[in-house]
C-alpha positions as CSV (number, residue, x, y, z in Angstrom):
1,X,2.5,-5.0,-25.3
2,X,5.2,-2.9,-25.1
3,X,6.2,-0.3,-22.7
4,X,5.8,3.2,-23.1
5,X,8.2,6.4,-21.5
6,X,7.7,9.8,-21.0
7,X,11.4,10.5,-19.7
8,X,12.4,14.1,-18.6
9,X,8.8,16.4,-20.1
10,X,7.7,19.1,-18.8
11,X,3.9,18.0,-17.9
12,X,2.9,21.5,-15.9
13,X,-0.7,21.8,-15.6
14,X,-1.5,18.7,-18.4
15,X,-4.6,17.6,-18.7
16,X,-4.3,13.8,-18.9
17,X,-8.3,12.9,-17.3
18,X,-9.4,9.6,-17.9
19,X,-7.2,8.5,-20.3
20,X,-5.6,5.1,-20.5
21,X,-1.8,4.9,-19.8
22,X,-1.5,1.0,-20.6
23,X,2.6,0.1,-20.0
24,X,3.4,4.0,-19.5
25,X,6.2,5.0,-17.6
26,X,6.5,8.4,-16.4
27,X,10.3,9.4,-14.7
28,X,12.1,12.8,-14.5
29,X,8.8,14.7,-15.2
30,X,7.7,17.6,-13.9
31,X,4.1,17.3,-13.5
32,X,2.7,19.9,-11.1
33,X,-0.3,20.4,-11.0
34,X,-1.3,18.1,-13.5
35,X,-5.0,16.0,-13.4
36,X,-4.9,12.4,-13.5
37,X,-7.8,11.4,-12.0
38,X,-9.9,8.8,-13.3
39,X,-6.8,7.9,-15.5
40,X,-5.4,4.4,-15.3
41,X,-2.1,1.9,-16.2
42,X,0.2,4.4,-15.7
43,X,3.6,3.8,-13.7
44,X,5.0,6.9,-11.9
45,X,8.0,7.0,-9.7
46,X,7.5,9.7,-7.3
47,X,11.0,10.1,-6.4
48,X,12.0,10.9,-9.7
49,X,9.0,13.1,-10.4
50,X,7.8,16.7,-9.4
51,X,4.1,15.9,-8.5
52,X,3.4,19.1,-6.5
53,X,-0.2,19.8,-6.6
54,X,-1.2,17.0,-9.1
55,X,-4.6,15.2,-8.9
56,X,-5.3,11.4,-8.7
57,X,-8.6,9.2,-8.0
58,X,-7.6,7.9,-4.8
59,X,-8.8,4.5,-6.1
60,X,-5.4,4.7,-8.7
61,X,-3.2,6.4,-6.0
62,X,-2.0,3.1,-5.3
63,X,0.3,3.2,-8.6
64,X,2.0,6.1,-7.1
65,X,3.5,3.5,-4.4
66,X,4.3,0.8,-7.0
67,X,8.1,2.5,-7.4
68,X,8.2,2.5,-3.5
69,X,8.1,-0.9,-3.4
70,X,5.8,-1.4,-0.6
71,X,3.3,-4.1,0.0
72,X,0.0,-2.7,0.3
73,X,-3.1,-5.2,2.2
């Protein structure tokens, strides 16, 4: 599959529940406020990205620290 980029939108207040974001990269967004939760496969880099106020299933919060590159146990 190929990889998919959303590269510098403006994603204020998007609606984006449970949808599947197989391979899709989000960088230089600015997503406040938007609702992820129960959404899945996406790949966010939270340095790069406003995420003030946005909303995530804490079981998928752990895709947040993929661009951290931490290990998580």
């Amino acid at each position: 599959m190929s990889r998919k980029y959303f590269e510098e939108y403006d994603l204020i207040d998007a609606n984006f529940k449970h949808i599947c974001f197989e391979y899709t990269q989000f960088t230089q967004c600015n997503m406040t406020r938007s609702d992820f939760r129960g959404t899945y496969g996406y790949i966010i880099d939270i340095q790069s990205n406003k995420l003030k106020k946005a909303k995530f299933s804490f079981l998928e919060v752990r895709n947040l620290l993929i661009s951290i590159d931490i290990v998580i146990d």
